[in-house]
C-alpha positions in Angstrom: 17.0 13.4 15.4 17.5 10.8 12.7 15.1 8.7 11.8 15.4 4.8 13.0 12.3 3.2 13.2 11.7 3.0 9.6 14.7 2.8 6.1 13.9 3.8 2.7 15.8 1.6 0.3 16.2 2.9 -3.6 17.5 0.2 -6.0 16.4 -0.2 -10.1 13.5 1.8 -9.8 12.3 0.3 -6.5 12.0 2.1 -3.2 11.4 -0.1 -0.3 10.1 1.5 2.7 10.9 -0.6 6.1 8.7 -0.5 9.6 12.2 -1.1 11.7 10.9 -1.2 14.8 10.9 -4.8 15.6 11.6 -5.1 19.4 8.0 -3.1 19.6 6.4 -4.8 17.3 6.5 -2.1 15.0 3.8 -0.1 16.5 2.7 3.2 15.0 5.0 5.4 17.7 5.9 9.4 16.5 9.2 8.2 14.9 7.5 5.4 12.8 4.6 7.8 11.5 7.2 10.4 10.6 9.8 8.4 8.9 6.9 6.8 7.2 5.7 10.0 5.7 9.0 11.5 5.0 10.0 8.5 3.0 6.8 7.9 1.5 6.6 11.5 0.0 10.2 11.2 -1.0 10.2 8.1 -3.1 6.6 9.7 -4.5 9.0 13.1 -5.6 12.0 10.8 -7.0 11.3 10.5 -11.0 13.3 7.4 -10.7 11.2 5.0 -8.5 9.1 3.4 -10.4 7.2 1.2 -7.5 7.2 1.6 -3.6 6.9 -1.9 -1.8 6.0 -1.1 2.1 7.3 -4.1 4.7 8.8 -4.7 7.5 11.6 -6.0 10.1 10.8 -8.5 12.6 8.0 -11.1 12.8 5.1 -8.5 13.5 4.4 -6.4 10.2 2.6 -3.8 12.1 1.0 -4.0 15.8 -0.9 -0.6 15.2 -1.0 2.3 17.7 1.7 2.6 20.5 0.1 2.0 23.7 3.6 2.6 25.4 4.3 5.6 23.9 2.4 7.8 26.1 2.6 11.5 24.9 6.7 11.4 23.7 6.2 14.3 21.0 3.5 14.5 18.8 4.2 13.9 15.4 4.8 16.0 12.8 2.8 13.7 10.5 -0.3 12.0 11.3 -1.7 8.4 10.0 -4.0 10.1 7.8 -1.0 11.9 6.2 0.2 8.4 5.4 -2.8 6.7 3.9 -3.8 10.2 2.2 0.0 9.8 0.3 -0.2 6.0 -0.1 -3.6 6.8 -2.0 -2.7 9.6 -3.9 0.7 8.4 -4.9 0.9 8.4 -8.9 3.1 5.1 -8.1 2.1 1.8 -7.3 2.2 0.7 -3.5 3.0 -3.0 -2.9 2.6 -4.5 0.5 4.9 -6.5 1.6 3.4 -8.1 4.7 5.6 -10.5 6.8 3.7 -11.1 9.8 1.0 -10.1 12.3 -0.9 -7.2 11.3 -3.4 -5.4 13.8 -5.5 -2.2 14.2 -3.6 1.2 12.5 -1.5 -2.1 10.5 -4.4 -2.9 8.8 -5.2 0.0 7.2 -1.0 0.4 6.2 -2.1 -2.7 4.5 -5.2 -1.8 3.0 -4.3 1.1 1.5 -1.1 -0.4 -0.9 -2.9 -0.9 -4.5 -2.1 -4.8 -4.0 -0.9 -6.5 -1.0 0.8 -10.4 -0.4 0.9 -11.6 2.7 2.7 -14.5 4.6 0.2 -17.4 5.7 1.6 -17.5 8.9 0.2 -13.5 9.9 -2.8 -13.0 12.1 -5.4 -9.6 11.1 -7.4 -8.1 13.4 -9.5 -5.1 13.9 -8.7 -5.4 17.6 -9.9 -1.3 18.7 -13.2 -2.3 20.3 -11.1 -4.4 22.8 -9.5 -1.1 24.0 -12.5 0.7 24.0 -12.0 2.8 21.0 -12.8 2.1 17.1 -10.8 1.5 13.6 -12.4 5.1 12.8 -9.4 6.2 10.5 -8.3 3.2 8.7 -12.6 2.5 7.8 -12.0 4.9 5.2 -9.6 2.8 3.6 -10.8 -0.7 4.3 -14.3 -0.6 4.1 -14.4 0.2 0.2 -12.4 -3.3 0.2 -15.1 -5.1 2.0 -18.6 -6.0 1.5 -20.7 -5.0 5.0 -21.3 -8.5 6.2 -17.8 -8.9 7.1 -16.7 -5.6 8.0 -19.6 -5.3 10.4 -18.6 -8.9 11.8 -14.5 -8.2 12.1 -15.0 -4.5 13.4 -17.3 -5.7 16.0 -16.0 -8.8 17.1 -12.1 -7.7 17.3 -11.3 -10.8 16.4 -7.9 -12.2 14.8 -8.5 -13.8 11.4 -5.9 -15.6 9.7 -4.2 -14.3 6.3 -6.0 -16.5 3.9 -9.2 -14.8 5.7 -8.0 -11.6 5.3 -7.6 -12.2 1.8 -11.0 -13.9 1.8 -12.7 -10.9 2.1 -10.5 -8.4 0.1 -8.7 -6.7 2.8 -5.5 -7.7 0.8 -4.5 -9.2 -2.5 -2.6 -12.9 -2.2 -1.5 -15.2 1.0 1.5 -17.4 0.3 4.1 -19.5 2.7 6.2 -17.3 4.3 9.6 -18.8 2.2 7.4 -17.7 -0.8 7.0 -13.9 0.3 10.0 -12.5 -1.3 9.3 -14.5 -5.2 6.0 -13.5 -4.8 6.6 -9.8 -4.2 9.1 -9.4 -6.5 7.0 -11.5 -9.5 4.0 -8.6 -8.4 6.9 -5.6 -8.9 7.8 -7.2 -12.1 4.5 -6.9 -13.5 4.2 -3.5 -12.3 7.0 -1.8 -13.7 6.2 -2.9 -17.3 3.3 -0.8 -16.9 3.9 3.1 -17.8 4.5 5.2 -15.4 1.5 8.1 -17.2 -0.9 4.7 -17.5 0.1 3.7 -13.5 -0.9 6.9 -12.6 -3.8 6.9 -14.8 -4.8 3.3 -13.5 -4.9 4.5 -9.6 -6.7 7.1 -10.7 -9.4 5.1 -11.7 -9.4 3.3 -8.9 -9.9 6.1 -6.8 -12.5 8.1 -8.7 -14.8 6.2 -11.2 -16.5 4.4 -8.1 -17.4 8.1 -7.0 -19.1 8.6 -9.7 -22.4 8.6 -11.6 -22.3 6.6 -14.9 -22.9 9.8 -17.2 -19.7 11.4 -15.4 -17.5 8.1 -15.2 -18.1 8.0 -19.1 -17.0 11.2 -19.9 -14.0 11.4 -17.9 -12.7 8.5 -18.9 -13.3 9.3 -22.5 -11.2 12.3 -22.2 -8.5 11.0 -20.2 -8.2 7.9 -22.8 -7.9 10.1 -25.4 -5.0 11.8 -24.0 -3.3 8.6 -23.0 -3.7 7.3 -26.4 -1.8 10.9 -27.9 0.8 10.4 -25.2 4.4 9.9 -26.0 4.7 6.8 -24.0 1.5 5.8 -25.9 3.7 6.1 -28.9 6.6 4.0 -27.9 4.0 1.4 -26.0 2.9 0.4 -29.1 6.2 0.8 -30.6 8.0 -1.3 -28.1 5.1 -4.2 -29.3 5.2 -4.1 -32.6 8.9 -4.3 -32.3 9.0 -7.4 -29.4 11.1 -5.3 -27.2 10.6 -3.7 -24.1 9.9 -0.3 -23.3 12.0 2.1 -22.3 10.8 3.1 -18.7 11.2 -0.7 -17.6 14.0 -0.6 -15.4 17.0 -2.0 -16.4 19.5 -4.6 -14.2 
């Protein structure tokens, strides 16, 4: 069966994965989880996406698990498949968040490397008012938060606004909902001048030196600077600023 609750999107470098399942507020059904994965791990194989920006139709970005489903099908990917790839992925994940954004939605969010959001979105950590707890996503929003307020918005279930959200890390920048598209784009744009070795390089960073002791941190990183700095985009990096032009993996119009 074809996929239709999510649209992958391929344009200058860009792959824009879609949540298009607005009548049901986007909530994390089979279909969505699947599509999700499929097109998450095909933009990730395409050597010409640069960027993956994840958003959504409708006024709800995602309402997190699908409490109507019932038992449809099981999935042949699971949310953890989805954060796992968002993680790992060697490219940058931008989060494009226009709207409302609760339970299993939250941790879609969290887990882009930066994520803008429109000011007019409610967050919410709302499992505990079902009876159950935002076990999986933890592992991808706690390292964003410090303990006071994770403890206070895991146990409370309560609803914060954006700018709150971005208060305490879970995401990267709040701006009026006519702004979400500039802003998004300006983020992409700074992005893609990056190399796609150093991107990769950067996340994984991000991911590993917190991991480790300071001993370990310092050796890998001397060794994986050194083999940035021999790399061939390296080379025509620095070439491309000597020579005031730009390089050659930023995509072109």
């Amino acid at each position: 069966m074809p996929d239709t609750a999510t649209t992958l999107t391929i344009d200058r470098g860009v792959a824009t994965i879609t949540l298009d399942r607005p009548d049901a507020r986007n909530a994390l059904s089979a279909d969505l989880v699947d599509g999700l994965a499929d097109h998450l791990e095909a933009a990730v194989a395409d050597d010409d996406v640069r960027v993956i920006v994840l958003t959504n139709a409708g006024t709800t970005f995602c309402a997190g698990a699908d409490l109507k489903a019932g038992a449809a099908r099981s999935p042949r990917h699971t949310l953890v498949d989805v954060l796992t790839t968002m993680l790992d992925s060697p490219k940058p994940v931008i989060g494009r968040i226009a709207g409302h954004c609760m339970g299993g939605g939250v941790g879609l969010a969290a887990a882009c490397d930066i994520s803008v959001i429109s000011d007019d979105a409610k967050v919410g950590f709302t499992e505990v008012r079902i009876g159950v707890a935002p076990a999986m996503i933890s592992v991808v929003c706690l390292p964003k938060m410090g303990r006071a307020d994770a403890a206070e918005l895991f146990l409370s279930g309560e609803r914060i606004t954006a700018a709150r959200a971005v208060e305490v890390g879970l995401l990267n920048r709040v701006v009026a909902r006519d702004e979400l598209d500039d802003a998004v784009a300006e983020v992409v744009g700074k992005v893609v001048a990056g190399g796609p070795l150093a991107l990769a390089a950067a996340k994984r960073l991000l991911r590993e030196v917190p991991e480790l002791d300071r001993d370990q941190a310092f050796a890998t990183t001397e060794v994986l600077s050194a083999e940035l700095f021999a790399s061939e985009e390296a080379a025509e990096g620095m070439a491309a600023f000597r020579e005031k032009r730009l390089a050659r993996w930023v995509p072109g119009d």
